[in-house]
N, C-alpha and C positions, 0 to 999 in steps of 0.2 A: 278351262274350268276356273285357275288362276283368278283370269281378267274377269270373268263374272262376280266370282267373290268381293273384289276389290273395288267392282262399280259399282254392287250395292252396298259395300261398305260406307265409300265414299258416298253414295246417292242419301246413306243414312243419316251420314252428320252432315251434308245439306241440309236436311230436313230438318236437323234439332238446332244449326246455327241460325236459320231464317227463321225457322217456328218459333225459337225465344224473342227472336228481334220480333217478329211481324206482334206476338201474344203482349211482348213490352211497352209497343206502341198502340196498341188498343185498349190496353188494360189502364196506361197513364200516361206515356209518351213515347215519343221514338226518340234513339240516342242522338242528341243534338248535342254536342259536348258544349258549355259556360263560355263563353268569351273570357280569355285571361285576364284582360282587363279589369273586366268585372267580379272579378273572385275577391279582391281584396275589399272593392266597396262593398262587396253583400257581407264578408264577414264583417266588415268593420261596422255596417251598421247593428248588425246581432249582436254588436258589443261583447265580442267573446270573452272569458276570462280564463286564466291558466286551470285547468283539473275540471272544466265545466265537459259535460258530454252531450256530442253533436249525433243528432241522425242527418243522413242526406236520403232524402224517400228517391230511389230513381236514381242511386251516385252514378252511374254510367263508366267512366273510367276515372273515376275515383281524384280527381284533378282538386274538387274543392275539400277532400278530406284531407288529401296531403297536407295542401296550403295552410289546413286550420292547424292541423297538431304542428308544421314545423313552425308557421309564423305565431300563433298563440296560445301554444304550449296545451291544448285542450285533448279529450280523448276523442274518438271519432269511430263512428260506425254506419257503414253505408249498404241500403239494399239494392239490387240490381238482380231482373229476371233474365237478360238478355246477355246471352253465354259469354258475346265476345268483348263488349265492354268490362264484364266481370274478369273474364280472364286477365284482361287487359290492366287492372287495377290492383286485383292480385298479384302480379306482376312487378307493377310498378311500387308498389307498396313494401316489397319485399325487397328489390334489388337496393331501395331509398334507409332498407334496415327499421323501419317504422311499424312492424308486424304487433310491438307490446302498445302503440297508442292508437294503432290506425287496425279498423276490421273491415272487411267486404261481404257481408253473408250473402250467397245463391238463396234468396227469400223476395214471396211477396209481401212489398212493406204495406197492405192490407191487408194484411194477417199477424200484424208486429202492433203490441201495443206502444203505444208512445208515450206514457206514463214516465219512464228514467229519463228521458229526455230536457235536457236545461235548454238546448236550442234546437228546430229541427226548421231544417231548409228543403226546396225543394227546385226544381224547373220540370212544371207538369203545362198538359192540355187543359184549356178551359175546362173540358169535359171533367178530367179527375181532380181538379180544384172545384168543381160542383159538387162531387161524391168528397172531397177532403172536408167539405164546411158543415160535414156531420161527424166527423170522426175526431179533429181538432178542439172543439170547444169539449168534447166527453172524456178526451185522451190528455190532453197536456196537463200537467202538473201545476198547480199554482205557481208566477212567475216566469214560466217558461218561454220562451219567443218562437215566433213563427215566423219562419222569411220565406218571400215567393219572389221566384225570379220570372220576371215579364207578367205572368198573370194573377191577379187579385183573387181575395175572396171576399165576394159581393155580400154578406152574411154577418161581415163581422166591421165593424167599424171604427175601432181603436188600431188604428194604421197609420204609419210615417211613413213618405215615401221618397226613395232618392231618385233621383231622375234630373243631374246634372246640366244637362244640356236635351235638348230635344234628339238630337242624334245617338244618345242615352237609352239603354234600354231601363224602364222601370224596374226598381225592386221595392218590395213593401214589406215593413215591418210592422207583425203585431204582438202584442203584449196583451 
């Protein structure tokens, strides 16, 4: 009777660790964590400044919010649907003591306005940087910047882009 219980326990949070992963990667991407390398050139191109506040749409384990608030002194808030990235960043956000500059909310950040936002980054699918290039020009704030990691938005054309070397993944800044 036991072993029954405890399979479908278990059989339950199968269901809700894949169902967030599988609902995260069709909604706007699947957790692909940042290449470390790259964390430093996409902030640096956002030009972050100390007290400025960052959303990461899709932070997965939460790798470029740390980076922002320890290396740029910035506040940082990140969404994430998919349980086990979140956990994971939650985690790592707490053991690091960063809990008063760094946030993880269990949210979809298409349902989050982006209004407070001074910079907001992302790494999505083509697909949710098509559905982003109605939501961004309506949402952001005067001033604000927009960074995409690997894919563009083809809508908007006030873009810089870093792409040091061809072995380089693209990231593009817009203002």
């Amino acid at each position: 009777m036991l072993n029954g219980i405890y399979s479908i326990l278990l059989l339950f949070v199968l269901l809700i660790i894949f169902g967030t992963l599988a609902y995260g990667a069709l909604s706007a991407a699947p957790w692909v964590p940042l290449r470390k390398k790259d964390i430093k050139r996409l902030l640096d191109l956002a030009n972050l400044k100390p007290g400025e506040l960052v959303y990461d749409l899709g932070c997965g384990d939460g790798r470029l919010l740390i980076a922002a608030a320890k290396i740029y002194g910035v506040r940082a808030i990140g969404f994430e649907i998919a349980l086990v990235p979140y956990l994971i960043a939650k985690l790592k956000i707490s053991l690091l003591g960063l809990n008063k500059q760094v946030k993880v909310l269990y949210k979809d950040f298409w349902q989050i306005p982006l209004a407070p936002a001074d910079v907001v980054v992302c790494f999505l699918t083509p697909y949710a940087m098509k559905k982003l290039e109605k939501k961004i020009p309506s949402e952001l704030k005067h001033g604000a910047r927009f960074v995409s990691y690997v894919f563009q938005l083809h809508s908007m054309s006030n873009k810089i882009i870093s792409k040091p070397s061809p072995n380089d993944a693209p990231i593009y800044l817009y203002t």
